[in-house]
C-alpha positions as a printed NumPy array, in Angstrom:
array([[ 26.122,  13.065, -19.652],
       [ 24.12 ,  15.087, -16.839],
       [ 20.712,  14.15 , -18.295],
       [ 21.719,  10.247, -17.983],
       [ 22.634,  10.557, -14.411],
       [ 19.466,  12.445, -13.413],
       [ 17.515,  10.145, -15.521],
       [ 19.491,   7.512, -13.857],
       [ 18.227,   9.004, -10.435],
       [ 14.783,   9.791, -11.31 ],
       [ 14.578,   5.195, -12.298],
       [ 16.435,   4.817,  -8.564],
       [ 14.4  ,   6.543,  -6.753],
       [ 11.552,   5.545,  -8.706],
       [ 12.568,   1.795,  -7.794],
       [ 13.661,   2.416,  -4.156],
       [  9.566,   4.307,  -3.707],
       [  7.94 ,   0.839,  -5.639],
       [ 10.174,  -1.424,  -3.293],
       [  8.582,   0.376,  -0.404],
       [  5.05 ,   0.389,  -1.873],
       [  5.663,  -3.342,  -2.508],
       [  6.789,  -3.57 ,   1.267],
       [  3.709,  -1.517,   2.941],
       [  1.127,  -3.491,   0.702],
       [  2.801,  -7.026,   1.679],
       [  3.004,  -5.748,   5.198],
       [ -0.52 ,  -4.384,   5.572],
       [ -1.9  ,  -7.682,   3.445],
       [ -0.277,  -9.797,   6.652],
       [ -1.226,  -7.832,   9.332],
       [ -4.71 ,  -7.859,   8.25 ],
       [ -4.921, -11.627,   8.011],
       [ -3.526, -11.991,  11.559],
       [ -6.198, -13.015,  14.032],
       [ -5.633, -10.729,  16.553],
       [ -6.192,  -7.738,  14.101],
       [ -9.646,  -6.391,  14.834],
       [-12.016,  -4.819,  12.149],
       [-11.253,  -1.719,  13.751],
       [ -7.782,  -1.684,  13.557],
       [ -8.083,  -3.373,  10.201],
       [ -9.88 ,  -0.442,   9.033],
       [ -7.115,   1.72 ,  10.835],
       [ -4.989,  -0.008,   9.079],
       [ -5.813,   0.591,   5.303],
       [ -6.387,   4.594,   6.136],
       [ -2.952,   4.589,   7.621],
       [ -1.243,   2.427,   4.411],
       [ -3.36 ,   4.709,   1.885],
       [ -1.731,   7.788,   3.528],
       [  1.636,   6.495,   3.065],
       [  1.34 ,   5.548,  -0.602],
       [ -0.457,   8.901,  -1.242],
       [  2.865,  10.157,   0.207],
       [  4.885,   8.08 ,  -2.075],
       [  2.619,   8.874,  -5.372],
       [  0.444,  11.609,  -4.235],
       [ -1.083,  11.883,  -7.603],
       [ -2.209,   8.128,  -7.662],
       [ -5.362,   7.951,  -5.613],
       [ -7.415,   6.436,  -8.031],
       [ -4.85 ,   3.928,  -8.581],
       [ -4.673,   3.07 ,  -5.142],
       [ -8.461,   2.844,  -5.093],
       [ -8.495,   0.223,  -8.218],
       [ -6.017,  -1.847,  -7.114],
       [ -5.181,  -1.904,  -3.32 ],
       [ -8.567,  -0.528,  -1.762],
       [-10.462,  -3.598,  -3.062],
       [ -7.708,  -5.879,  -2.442],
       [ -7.69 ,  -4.94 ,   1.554],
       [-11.394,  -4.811,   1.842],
       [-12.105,  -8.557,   0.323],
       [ -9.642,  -9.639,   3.127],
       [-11.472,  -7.295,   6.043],
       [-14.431,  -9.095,   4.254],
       [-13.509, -12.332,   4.827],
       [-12.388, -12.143,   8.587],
       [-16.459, -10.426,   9.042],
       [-17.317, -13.885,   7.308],
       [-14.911, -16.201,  10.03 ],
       [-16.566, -14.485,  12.753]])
């Protein structure tokens, strides 16, 4: 009975921390197409939302790098193309 409700837990909070990943990427993914973003602060940006899922899943750098990283630099990408 104890093991389910940890193991219960453990999928909760394991949900609640992917919600909030979900959240920060979607976030960061707007804010970087606004106009009024600069490269700068784009860059800013992506440091700051790395940090945060490193916090979240510290042992998932290279994840981050395969999947987000690219993601965020083809959009900082295109707004050097616009301009």
């Amino acid at each position: 009975m104890q093991k389910d409700k940890e193991d219960r837990d453990k999928i909760r909070e394991e949900n609640q921390k992917m919600r909030y990943l979900r959240f920060l990427v979607d976030l960061t993914v707007s804010l970087l197409y606004q106009d009024n973003t600069s490269i700068v602060e784009a860059i800013e940006l992506m440091k700051d939302t790395k940090k945060r899922v490193l916090t979240l899943f510290p042992d998932k750098e290279n994840t981050y790098d395969l999947i987000y990283k690219p993601r965020f630099a083809r959009i900082i990408m295109e707004k050097l193309e616009l301009n």
